[in-house]
C-alpha positions, 0 to 999 in steps of 0.5 A: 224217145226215138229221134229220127229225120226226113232224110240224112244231114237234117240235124238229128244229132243236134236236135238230139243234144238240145233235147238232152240239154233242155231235159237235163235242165228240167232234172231228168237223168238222160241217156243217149243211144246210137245204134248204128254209127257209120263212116267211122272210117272218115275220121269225123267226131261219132254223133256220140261225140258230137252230144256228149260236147254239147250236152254231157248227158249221164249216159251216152252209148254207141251200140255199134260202129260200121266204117263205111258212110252207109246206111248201117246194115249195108255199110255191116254187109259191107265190112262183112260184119254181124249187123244190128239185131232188133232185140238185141238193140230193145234190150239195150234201150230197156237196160238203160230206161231202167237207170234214167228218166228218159232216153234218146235213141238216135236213129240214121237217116231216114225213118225207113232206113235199113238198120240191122236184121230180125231173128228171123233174117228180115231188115228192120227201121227206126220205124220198126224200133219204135214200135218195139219199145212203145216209144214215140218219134221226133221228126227232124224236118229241113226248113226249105223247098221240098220239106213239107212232103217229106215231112207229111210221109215220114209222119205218115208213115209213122200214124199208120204204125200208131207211134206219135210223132212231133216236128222240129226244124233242125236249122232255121236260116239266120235270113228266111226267106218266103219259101220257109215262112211258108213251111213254117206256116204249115207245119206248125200244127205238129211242131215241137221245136226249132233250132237256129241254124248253126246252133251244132257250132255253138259253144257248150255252155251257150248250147245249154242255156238256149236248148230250152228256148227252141223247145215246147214243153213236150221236148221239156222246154218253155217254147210255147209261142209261135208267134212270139218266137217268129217275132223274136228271129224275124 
């Protein structure tokens, strides 16, 4: 399963342990792959970092590291470094769905976002990696103005390559307001999940215990009511 966003900073990353933290708690062995880790230069926890505190799961790997906070095959470029190869990557995903019941690939940024090079040269995406493994997408959506397109691009994008994709807000804010009880209405129908707002800053074992509630069953968590759950934090 590939985990992707509409743009950089939209909560992959927590988006991607809660997942990890629901599934593991349904009893499935999880691994967690980054590809690409950019920026490492700054000092900051890697997004590996960042799961294994909230999640723990049986498995987490970062493929490669690039210093500088770019997207991962200009920041390669940059550091004059062998970029991410495709097939090298999907091999890697393959070696470990052979160990686990599910793994996570986390992508970085956006859906289209450069991440290495094919055989032959060519830039290839998260898009491209899904298609490679079979694998369907979750799509981490903002809450607020400009989500929706946004969201109705990368999902579209994403229908044209035939790979099924769900959505889950990565911050919902402790006080909505109209404009995101408008943008829940509309993208309910491909919701999947939603995540409070600060939830990355939650302490482990509280992170565990309420993944599950902020997921449907498709992302292995009991979230089956919408309209209970817009009752629950209104």
């Amino acid at each position: 399963m590939l985990v992707t966003g509409t743009d950089t900073d939209v909560g992959k990353t927590v988006v991607t342990a809660a997942i990890t933290a629901a599934a593991q708690a349904a009893g499935l062995r999880v691994a967690v792959i980054k590809p690409g880790q950019t920026g490492t230069v700054t000092g900051a926890p890697s997004d590996i970092d960042i799961v294994n505190r909230l999640a723990a799961p049986l498995t987490a790997r970062t493929l490669a590291n690039f210093p500088e906070p770019l997207a991962p095959l200009a920041a390669a470029r940059v550091a004059a470094m062998e970029p991410l190869e495709l097939y090298a990557v999907v091999d890697a995903v393959r070696a470990e769905a052979d160990k686990h019941d599910l793994v996570l690939v986390e992508g970085a940024g956006g859906l289209l976002v450069p991440m290495g090079v094919r055989p032959s040269g060519e830039p290839w995406t998260v898009a491209d990696l899904a298609v490679s493994l079979g694998a369907p997408a979750v799509v981490v959506s903002r809450a607020g103005l400009g989500t929706l397109n946004h969201t109705a691009l990368t999902l579209e994008a994403l229908e044209r390559r035939a790979v099924p994709a769900g959505v889950v807000l990565g911050a919902w804010p402790n006080e909505p307001e109209l404009v995101h009880w408008a943008n829940l209405s509309e993208l309910v129908p491909n919701m999947v999940g939603a995540l409070p707002d600060g939830a990355g800053g939650m302490d482990p074992g509280v992170f565990r215990r309420s993944a599950p509630g902020w997921l449907t069953p498709a992302l292995y968590g009991v979230l089956d009511d919408w309209r209970t759950w817009a009752d629950d934090v209104h």
